[in-house]
N, C-alpha and C positions, 0 to 999 in steps of 0.2 A: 504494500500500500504506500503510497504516496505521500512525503510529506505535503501538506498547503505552505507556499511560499505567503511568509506574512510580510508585508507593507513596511517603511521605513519611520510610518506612524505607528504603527502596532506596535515595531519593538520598542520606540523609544517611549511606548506609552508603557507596558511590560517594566522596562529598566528605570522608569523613575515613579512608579505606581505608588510607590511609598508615600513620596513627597504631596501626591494627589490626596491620597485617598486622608478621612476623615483620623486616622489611628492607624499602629502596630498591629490593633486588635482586630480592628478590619479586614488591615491585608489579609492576618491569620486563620477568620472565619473562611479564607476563600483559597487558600494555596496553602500545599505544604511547604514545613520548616527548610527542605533544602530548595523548592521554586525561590523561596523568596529570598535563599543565601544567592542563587543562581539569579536575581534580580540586580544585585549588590556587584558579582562578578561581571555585567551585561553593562551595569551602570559603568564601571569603570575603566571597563572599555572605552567607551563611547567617548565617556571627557576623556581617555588617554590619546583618541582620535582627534578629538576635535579642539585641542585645548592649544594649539597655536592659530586658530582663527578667532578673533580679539571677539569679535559679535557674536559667535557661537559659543564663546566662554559666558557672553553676559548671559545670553539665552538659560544656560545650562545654570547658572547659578541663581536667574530668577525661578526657572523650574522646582531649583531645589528649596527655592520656599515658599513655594506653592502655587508657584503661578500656572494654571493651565494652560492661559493663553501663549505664554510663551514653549508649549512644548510644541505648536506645531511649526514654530522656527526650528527649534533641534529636531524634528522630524526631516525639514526640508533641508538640512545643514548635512544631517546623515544620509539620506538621500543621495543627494549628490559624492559623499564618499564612498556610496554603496555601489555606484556607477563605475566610477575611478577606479576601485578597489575590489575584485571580485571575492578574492580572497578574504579579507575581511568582511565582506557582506556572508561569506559562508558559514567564517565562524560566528559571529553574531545570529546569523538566520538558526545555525542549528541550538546554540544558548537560549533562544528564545521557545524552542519547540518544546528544549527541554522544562522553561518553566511552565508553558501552556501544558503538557502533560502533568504536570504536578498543582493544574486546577483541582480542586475540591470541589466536586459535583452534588449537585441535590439529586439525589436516589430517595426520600421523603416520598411515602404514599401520599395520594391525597381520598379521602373519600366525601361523597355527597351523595346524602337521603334527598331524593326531592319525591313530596307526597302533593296528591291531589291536586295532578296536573298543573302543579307548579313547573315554575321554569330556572335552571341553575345555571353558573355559569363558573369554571375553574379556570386561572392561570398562574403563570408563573414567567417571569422574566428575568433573566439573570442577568440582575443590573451590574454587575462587574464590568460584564462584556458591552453592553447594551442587548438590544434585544428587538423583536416583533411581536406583537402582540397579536393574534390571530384569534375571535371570536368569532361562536360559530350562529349561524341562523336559528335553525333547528335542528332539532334532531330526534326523528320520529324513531319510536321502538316498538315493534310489531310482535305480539305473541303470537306463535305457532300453533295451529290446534293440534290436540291429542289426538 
């Protein structure tokens, strides 16, 4: 099977998820203990790449306190080294699969009683990632006669 090649936004979103996200504790609800040491190794990459281009250090260091908006600068900063640099884009690309495998998945049943032709409705969106939310119309269930 095939890796999916992820974007130069993805990893650098992956590599400084830390500085984003609201807590430690967060991250930890959602990746294991070595994704997010392998977040830490990804990160320091990155500034070890980009840390003689003067705009892409401010980038990296507004990122690192918290700035969202500046992480789609170090995206398009990486990017462009990703092009230049196959070799580095390799190892980066495959650091980041390794943290994306080391997502913590909801496997959580869900159940829903709906009585007297009520109407229900279940989801879930893993906002980590982002997500789509897909609601359905109906949905008719037919008994079989005996």
């Amino acid at each position: 099977m095939a890796l999916a090649i992820l974007s130069a936004a993805e990893i650098a979103t992956l590599a400084f998820k830390k500085f984003l996200e609201s807590g430690a504790g967060e991250l930890a609800k959602h990746f294991t203990t070595a994704a997010i040491a392998k977040m830490e190794e990804l990160r320091k990459m990155i500034w070890d790449k980009l840390r003689d281009n003067y705009k892409a250090e401010n980038a990296l260091t507004a990122v690192e306190k918290g700035s969202s908006s500046d992480l789609e600068r170090v995206a398009d900063y990486l990017k462009v080294i990703m092009n230049e640099q196959p070799e580095f884009a390799k190892e980066i690309q495959a650091i980041a699969q390794e943290i994306h495998t080391g997502k913590i998945h909801d496997n959580s049943s869900k159940t829903m009683n709906v009585n007297d032709n009520g109407k229900g409705l279940q989801n879930n969106i893993d906002n980590i990632e982002g997500g789509t939310n897909y609601f359905g119309q109906e949905i008719h269930i037919h008994q079989g006669s005996d």
